[in-house]
Backbone as CSV, one residue per row, in Angstrom:
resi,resn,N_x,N_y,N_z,CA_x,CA_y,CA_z,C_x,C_y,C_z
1,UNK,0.853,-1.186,0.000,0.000,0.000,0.000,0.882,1.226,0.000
2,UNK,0.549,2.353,-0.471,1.138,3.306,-0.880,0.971,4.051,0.641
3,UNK,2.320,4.580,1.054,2.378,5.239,1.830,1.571,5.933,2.707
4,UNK,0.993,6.081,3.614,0.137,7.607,4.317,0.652,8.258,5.055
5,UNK,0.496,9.889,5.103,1.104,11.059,5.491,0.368,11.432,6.532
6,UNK,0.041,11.618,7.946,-0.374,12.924,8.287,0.137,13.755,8.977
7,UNK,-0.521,14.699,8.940,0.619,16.190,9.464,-0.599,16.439,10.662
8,UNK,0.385,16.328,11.784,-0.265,16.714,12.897,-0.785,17.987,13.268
9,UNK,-0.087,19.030,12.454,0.193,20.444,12.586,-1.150,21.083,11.880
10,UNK,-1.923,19.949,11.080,-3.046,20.691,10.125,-4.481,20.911,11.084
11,UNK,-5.591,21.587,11.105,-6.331,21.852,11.062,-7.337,20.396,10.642
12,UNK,-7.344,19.717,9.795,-8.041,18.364,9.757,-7.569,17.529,10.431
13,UNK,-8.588,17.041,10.865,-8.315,16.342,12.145,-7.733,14.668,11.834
14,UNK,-6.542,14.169,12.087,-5.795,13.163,11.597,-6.279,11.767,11.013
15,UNK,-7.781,11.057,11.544,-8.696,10.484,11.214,-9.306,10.994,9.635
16,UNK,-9.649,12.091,9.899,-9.685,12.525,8.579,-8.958,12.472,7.162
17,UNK,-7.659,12.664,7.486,-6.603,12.680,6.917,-6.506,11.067,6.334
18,UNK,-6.630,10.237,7.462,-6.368,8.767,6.708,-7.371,8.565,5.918
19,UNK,-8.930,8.997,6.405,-10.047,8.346,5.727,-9.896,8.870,4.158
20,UNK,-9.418,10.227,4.295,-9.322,10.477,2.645,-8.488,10.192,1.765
21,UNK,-7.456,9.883,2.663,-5.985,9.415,1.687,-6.358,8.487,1.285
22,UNK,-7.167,7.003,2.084,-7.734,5.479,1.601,-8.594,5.922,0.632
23,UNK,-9.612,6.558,0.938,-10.874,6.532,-0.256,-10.105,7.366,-1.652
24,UNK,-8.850,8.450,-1.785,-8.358,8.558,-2.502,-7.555,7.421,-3.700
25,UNK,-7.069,6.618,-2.932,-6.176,5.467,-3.389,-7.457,4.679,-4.164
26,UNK,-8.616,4.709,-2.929,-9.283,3.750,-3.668,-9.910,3.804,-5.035
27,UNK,-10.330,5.691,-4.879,-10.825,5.910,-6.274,-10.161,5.554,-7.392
28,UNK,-8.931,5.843,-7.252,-7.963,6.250,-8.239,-7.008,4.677,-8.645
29,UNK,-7.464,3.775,-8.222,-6.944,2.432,-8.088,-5.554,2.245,-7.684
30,UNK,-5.379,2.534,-6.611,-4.376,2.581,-5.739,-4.185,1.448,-4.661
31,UNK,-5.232,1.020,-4.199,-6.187,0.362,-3.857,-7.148,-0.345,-4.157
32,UNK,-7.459,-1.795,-5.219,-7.764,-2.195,-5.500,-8.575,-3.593,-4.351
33,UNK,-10.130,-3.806,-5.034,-10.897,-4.790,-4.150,-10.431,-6.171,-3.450
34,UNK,-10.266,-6.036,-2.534,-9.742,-7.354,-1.851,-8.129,-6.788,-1.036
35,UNK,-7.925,-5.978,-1.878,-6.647,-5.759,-0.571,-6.324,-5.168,0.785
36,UNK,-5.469,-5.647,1.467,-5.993,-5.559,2.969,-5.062,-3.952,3.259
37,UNK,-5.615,-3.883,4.206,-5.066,-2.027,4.929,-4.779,-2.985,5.852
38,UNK,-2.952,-2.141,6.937,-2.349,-2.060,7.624,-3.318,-2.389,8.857
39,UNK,-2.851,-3.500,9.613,-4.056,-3.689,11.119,-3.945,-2.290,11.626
40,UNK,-5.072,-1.861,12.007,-4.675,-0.664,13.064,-3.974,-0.599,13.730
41,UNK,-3.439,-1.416,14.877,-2.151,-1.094,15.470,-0.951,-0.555,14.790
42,UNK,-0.716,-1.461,13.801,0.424,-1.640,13.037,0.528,0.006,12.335
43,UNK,-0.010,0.968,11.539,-0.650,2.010,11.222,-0.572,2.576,12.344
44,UNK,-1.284,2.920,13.243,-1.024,4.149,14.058,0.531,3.902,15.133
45,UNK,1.027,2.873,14.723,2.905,3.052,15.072,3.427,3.892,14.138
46,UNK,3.143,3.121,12.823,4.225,3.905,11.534,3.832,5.041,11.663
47,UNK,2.771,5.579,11.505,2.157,6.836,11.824,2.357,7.760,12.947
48,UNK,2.952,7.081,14.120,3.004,7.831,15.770,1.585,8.215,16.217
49,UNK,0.386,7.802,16.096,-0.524,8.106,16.248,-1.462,7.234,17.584
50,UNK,-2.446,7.595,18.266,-3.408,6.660,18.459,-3.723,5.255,17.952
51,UNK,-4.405,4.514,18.440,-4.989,3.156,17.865,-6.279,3.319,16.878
52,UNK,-6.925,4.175,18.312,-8.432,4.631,18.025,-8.507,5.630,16.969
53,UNK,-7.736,6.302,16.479,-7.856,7.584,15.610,-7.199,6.630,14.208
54,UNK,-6.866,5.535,14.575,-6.626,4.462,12.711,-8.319,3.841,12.855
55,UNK,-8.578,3.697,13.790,-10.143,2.646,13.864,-11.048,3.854,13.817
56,UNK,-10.956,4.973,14.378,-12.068,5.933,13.708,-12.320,6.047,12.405
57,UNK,-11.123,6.256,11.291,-10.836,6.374,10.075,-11.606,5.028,9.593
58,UNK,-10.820,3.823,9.840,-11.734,2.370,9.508,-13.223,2.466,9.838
59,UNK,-13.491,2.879,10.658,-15.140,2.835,10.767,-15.610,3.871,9.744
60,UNK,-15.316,4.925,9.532,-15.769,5.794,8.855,-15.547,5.847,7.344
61,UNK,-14.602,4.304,6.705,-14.435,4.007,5.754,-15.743,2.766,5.510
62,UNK,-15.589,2.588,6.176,-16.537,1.043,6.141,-17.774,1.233,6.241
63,UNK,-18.261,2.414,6.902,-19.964,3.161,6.649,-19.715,3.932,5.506
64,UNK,-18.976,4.348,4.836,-19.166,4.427,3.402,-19.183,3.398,2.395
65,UNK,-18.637,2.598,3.019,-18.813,1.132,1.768,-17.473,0.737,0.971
66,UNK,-16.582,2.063,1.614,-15.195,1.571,0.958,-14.178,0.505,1.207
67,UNK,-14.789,0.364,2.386,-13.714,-1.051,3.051,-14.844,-1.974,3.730
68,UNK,-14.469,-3.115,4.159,-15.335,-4.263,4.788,-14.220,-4.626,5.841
69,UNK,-14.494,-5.054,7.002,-14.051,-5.317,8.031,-14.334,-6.599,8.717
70,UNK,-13.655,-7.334,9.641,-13.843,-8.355,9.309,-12.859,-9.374,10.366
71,UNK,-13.500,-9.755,11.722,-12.076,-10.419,12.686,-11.589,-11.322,12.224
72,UNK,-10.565,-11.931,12.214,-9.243,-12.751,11.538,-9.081,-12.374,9.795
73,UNK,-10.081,-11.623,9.315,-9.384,-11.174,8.247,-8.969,-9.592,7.892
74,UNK,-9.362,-8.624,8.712,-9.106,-7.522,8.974,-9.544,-6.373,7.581
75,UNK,-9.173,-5.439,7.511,-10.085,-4.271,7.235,-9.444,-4.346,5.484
76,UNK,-10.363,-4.688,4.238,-9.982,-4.854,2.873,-11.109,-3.722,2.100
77,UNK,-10.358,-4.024,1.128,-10.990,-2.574,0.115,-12.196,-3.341,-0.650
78,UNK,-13.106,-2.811,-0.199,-14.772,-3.360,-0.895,-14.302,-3.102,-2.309
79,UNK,-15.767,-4.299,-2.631,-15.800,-4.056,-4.226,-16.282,-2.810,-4.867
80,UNK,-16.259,-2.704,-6.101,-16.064,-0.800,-6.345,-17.947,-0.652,-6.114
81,UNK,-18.152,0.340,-5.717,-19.833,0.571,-5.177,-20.405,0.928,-6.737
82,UNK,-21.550,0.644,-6.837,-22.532,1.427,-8.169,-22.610,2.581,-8.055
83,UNK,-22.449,3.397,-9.266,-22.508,4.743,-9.527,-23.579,5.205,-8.184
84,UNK,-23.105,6.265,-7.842,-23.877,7.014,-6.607,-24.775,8.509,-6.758
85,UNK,-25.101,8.190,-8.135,-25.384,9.527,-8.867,-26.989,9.998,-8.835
86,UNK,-27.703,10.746,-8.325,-29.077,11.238,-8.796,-29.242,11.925,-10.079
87,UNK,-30.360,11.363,-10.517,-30.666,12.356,-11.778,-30.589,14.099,-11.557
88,UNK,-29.787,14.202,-12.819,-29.348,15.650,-12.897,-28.229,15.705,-11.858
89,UNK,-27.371,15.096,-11.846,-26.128,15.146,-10.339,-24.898,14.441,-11.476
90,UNK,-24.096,15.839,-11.749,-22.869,14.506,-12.052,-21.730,14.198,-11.385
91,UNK,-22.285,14.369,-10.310,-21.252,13.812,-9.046,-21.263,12.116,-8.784
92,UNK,-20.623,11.669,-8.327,-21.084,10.061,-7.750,-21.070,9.617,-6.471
93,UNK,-21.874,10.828,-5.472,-22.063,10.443,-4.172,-21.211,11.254,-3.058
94,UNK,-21.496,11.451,-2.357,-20.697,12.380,-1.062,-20.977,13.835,-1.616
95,UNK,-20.614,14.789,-0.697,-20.620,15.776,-0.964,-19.716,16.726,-1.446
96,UNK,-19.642,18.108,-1.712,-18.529,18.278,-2.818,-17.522,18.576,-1.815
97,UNK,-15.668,17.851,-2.437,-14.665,17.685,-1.742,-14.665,16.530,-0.981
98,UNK,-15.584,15.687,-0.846,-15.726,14.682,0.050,-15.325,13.099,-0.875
99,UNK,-13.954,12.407,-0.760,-13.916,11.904,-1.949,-14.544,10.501,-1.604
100,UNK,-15.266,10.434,-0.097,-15.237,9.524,0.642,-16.995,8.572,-0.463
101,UNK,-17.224,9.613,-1.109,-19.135,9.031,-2.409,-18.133,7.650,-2.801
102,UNK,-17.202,7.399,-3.185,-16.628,6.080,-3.549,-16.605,6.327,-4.971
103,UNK,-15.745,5.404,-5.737,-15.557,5.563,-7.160,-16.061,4.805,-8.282
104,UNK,-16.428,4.871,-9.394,-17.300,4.830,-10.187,-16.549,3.378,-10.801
105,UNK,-17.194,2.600,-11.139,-16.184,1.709,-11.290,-15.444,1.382,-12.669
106,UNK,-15.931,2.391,-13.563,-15.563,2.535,-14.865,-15.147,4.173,-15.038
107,UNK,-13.788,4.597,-14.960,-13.478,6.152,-14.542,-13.616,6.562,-16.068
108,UNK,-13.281,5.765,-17.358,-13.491,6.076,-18.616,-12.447,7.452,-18.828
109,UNK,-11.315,7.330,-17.961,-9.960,8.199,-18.583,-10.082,9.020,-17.546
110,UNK,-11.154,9.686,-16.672,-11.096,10.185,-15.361,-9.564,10.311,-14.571
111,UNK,-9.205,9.126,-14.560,-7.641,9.086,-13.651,-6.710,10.192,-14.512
112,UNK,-6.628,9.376,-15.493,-5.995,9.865,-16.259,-5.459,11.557,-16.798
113,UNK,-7.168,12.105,-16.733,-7.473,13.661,-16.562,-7.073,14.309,-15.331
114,UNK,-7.580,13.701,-14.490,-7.738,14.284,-13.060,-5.636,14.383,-13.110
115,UNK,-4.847,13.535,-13.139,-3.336,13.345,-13.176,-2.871,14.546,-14.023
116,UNK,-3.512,14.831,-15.388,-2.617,15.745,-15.731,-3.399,16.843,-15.185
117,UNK,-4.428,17.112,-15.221,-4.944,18.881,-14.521,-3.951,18.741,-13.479
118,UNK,-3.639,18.348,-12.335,-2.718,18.085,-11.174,-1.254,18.571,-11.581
119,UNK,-0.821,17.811,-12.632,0.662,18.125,-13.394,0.505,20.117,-13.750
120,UNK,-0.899,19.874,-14.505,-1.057,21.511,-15.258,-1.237,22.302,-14.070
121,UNK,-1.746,22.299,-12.991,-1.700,22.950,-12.270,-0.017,23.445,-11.122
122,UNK,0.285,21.762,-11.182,1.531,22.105,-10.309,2.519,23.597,-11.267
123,UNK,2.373,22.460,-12.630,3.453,23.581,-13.688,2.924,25.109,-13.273
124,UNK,1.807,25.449,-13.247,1.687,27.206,-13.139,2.278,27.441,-11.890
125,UNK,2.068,26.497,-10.887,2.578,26.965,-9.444,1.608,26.525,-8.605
126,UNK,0.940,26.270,-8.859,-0.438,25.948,-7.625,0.172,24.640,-6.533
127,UNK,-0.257,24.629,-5.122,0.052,23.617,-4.421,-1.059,22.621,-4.583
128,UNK,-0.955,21.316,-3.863,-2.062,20.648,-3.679,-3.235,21.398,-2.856
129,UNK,-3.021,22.171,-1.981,-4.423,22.996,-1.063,-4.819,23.635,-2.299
130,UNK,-4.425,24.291,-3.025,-5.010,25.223,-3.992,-5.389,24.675,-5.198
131,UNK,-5.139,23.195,-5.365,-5.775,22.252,-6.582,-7.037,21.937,-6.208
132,UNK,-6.855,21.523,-4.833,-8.531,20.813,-4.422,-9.304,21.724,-3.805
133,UNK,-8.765,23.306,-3.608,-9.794,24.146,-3.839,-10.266,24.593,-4.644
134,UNK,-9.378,24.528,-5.749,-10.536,24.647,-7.344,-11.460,23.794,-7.789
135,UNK,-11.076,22.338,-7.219,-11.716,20.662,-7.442,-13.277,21.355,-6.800
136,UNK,-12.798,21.895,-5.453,-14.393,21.492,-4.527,-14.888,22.702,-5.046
137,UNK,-14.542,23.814,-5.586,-15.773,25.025,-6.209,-16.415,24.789,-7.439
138,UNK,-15.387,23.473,-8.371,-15.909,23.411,-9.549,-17.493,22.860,-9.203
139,UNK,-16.929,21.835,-8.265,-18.383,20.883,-7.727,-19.571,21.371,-6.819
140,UNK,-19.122,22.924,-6.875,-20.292,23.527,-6.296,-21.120,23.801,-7.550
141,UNK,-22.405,24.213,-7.387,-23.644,24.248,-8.339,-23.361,25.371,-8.561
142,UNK,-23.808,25.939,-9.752,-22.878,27.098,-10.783,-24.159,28.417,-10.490
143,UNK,-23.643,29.496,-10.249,-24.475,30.381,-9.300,-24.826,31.296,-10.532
144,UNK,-26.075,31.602,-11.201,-26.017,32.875,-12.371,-27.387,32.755,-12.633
């Protein structure tokens, strides 16, 4: 599994931080169905963290549908969920910035896009805070 970061120093609260980094991976197939996440213990060592603040994150992955949980087989990446979309919504579930709606299971070049806007953005100068604040206004409803 690809690395996780959190910065103690941020304003989101560190639970947070994991739940989105997983449902990130997961969208983006980073994380593919059936593979297992770090036992919680094991995770909030590498991390320096709590136990309970890796099992908050797991619970709050697993009431979204992104992971399944599970004693002697421990916490794996659900199968990809059905589009989460209402008519007239072209979102696929959660709310906007929230990447936790789960991912579509056919992105149809999505990754792909989403990777270079990221590249096009780094090139002008933009950080990651200032990418996914353009991400979450695009996904606000268009005001006119």
């Amino acid at each position: 599994m690809t690395a996780l970061r959190v910065d103690l120093s941020s304003p989101v609260p560190v639970y947070e931080q994991i739940r989105s980094q997983v449902s990130a991976l997961v969208a983006v197939g980073g994380l593919r169905p059936g593979d297992r996440l770090p036992a919680s213990r094991d995770l909030a060592r590498d991390l320096g963290i709590a136990v309970g603040t890796v099992q908050r994150a797991y619970r709050e992955l697993e009431a979204s549908g992104a992971v399944t949980s599970r004693r002697r087989v421990g916490t794996v990446v659900a199968g990809p969920p059905a589009a989460r979309t209402e008519p007239g919504d072209a979102r696929s579930g959660g709310e906007p910035g929230d990447p936790a709606g789960g991912p579509v299971s056919d992105t149809g070049g999505l990754v792909e896009e989403a990777r270079a806007l990221v590249a096009r953005a780094h090139g002008q100068g933009l950080d990651d805070e200032a990418i996914l604040s353009l991400v979450r206004g695009a996904l606000l409803p268009e005001q006119g």
